[in-house]
N, C-alpha and C positions, 0 to 999 in steps of 0.2 A: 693540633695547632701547628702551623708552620714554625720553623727554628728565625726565619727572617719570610716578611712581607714584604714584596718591593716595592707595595704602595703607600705603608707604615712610614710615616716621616719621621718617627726614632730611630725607626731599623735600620732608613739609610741615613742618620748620622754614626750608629752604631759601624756600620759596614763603612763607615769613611766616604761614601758619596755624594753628602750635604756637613758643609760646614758647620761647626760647634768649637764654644770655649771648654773644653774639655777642662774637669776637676780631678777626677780618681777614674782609673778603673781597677776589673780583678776578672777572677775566673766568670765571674756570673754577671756582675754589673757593670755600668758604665754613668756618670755622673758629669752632666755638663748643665753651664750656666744658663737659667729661665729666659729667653729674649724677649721675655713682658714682666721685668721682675717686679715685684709685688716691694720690697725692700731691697737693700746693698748687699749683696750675696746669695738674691736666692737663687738655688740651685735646684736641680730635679736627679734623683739616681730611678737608672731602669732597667728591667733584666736584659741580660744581651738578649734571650730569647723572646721571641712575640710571645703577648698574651695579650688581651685584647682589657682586660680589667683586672678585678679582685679577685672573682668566683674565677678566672679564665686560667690563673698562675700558678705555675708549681708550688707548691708549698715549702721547698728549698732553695725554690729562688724566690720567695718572698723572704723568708727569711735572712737569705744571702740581702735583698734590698734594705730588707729594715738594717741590718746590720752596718749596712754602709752607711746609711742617714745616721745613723744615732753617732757614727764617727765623725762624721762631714758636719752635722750639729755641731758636737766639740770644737772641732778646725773654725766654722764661722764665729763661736765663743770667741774661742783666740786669738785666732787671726785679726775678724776683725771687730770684737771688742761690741758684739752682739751681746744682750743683757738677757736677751731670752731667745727658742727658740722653737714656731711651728711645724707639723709635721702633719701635711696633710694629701691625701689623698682620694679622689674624685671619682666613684665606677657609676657608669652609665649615665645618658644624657641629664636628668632629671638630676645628678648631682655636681655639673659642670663639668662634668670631663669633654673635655674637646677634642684630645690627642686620642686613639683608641688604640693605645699600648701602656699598660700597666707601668704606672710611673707615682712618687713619693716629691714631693714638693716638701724641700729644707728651706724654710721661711727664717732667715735672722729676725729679731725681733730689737728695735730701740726704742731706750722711751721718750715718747710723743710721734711716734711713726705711723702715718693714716689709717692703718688696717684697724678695723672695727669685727666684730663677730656679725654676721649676716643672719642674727636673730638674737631675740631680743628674751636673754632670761625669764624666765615665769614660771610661779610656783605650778603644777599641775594639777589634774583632776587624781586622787589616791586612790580609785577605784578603778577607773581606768587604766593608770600607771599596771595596778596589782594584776589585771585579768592579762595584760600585754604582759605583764612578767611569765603570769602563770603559761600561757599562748606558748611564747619562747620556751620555756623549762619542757613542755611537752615535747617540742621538736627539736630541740639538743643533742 
């Protein structure tokens, strides 16, 4: 995988060639404001290096990313008086990712603020559930 894509549109706010409200950076990540934000704060942290998704990331710069949301969380607590907060992330088309560079959406979260879950709890089938368990335990 490339270290920078220069057709990645994080890469080049990353590299400084497309403007961002920049939040934090560090050795690995870089953290700038959502310009479709979902609530007042949300933010997106991303590896400096291209990855293209989840399966796609170093496994030391995901963890450099989570580390930085779980900070950046805290900060929009405080800051700004966030009562909860999402943490989501999106790999491959079929689960909304639109950007295709491994990125962590820090959702502030208020109460009475539009965001609804995009599915609708329900108890399951327990047979089903158990053989998908058993499925995954094999390929662990």
């Amino acid at each position: 995988m490339p270290a920078h894509d220069p057709a990645c549109l994080f890469c080049r706010i990353i590299s400084g060639d497309l403007p961002a409200q920049l939040v934090a950076e560090d050795e690995r990540t870089v953290a700038f404001m959502d310009i479709n934000p979902a609530t007042r704060g949300h933010l997106l942290v991303v590896p400096r290096v291209h990855a293209t998704d989840l399966h796609d990331i170093d496994p030391d710069d995901l963890a450099a990313c989570m580390q930085s949301a779980q900070r950046l969380a805290a900060v929009v607590v405080e800051t700004l008086g966030a009562e909860g907060v999402n943490l989501l992330n999106s790999s491959g088309s079929a689960a909304w990712q639109s950007v295709f560079h491994f990125h962590i959406h820090v959702i502030p979260r208020y109460s009475g603020d539009p965001l609804k879950l995009p599915w609708v709890p329900a108890a399951g089938d327990g047979q089903e559930i158990a053989a998908t368990a058993a499925s995954l335990r094999g390929a662990a």
